[in-house]
C-alpha positions as CSV (number, residue, x, y, z in Angstrom):
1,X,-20.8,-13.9,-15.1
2,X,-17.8,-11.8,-14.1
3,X,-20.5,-9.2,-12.9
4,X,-21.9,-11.9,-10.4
5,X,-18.4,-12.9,-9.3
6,X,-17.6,-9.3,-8.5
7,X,-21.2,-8.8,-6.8
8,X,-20.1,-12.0,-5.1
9,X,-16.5,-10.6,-4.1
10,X,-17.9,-7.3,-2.3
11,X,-21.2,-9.0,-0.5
12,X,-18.6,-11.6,1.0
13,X,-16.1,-8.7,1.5
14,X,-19.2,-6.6,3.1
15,X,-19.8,-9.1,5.7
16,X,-15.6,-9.9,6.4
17,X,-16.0,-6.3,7.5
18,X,-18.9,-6.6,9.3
19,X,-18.0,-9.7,11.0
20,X,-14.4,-8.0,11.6
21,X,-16.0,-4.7,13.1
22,X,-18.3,-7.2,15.4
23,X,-15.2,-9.2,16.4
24,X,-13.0,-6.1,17.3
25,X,-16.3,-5.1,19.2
26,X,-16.6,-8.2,21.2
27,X,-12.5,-8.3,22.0
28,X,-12.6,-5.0,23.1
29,X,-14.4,-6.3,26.6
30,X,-12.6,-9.9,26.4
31,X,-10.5,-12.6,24.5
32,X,-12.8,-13.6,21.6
33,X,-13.0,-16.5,18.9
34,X,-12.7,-15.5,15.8
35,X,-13.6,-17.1,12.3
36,X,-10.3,-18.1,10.8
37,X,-11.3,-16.3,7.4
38,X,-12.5,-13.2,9.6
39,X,-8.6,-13.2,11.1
40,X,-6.9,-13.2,7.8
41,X,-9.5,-10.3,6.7
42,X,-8.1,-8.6,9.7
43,X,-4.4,-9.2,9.2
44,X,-3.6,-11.7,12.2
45,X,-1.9,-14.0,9.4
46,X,1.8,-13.2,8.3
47,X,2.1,-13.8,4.7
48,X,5.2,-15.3,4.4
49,X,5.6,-16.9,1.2
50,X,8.4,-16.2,-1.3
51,X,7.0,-14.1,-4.4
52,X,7.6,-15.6,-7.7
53,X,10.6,-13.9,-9.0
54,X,12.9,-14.5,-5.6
55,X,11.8,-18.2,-5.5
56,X,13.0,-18.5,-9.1
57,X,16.1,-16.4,-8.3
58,X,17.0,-18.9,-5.2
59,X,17.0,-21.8,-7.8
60,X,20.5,-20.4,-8.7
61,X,22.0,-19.6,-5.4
62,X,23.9,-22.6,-5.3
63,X,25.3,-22.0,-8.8
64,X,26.5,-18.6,-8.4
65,X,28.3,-20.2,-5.2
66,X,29.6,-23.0,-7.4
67,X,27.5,-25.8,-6.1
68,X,25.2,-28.0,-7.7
69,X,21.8,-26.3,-9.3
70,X,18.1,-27.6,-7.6
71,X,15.8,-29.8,-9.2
């Protein structure tokens, strides 16, 4: 099975980049729509999510400052 989901992985990743190369194409004569999933294979989303360890270090801000804990 984990064969099939990697086979699955690169065909979809295959046509992102297809789709991505046909996009840049297209917006190279005009303003094109673009598939949201063909953007964020292209990097027109910022991630900006807090990783695991500095949203688990934040819990404690408030103690090292002496104020109440979260949660």
């Amino acid at each position: 099975m984990d064969g099939k989901k990697n086979n699955d992985e690169a065909v979809k990743d295959e046509d992102l980049l297809a789709e991505a190369a046909a996009v840049a194409a297209a917006a190279a004569a005009a303003p094109a729509v673009v598939d949201p999933d063909v953007a964020d294979y292209m990097g027109a989303f910022e991630e900006t999510a807090l990783d695991v360890e500095t949203a688990l270090d934040s819990m404690f801000d408030d103690e090292e400052a002496g104020g109440a804990a979260h949660g």
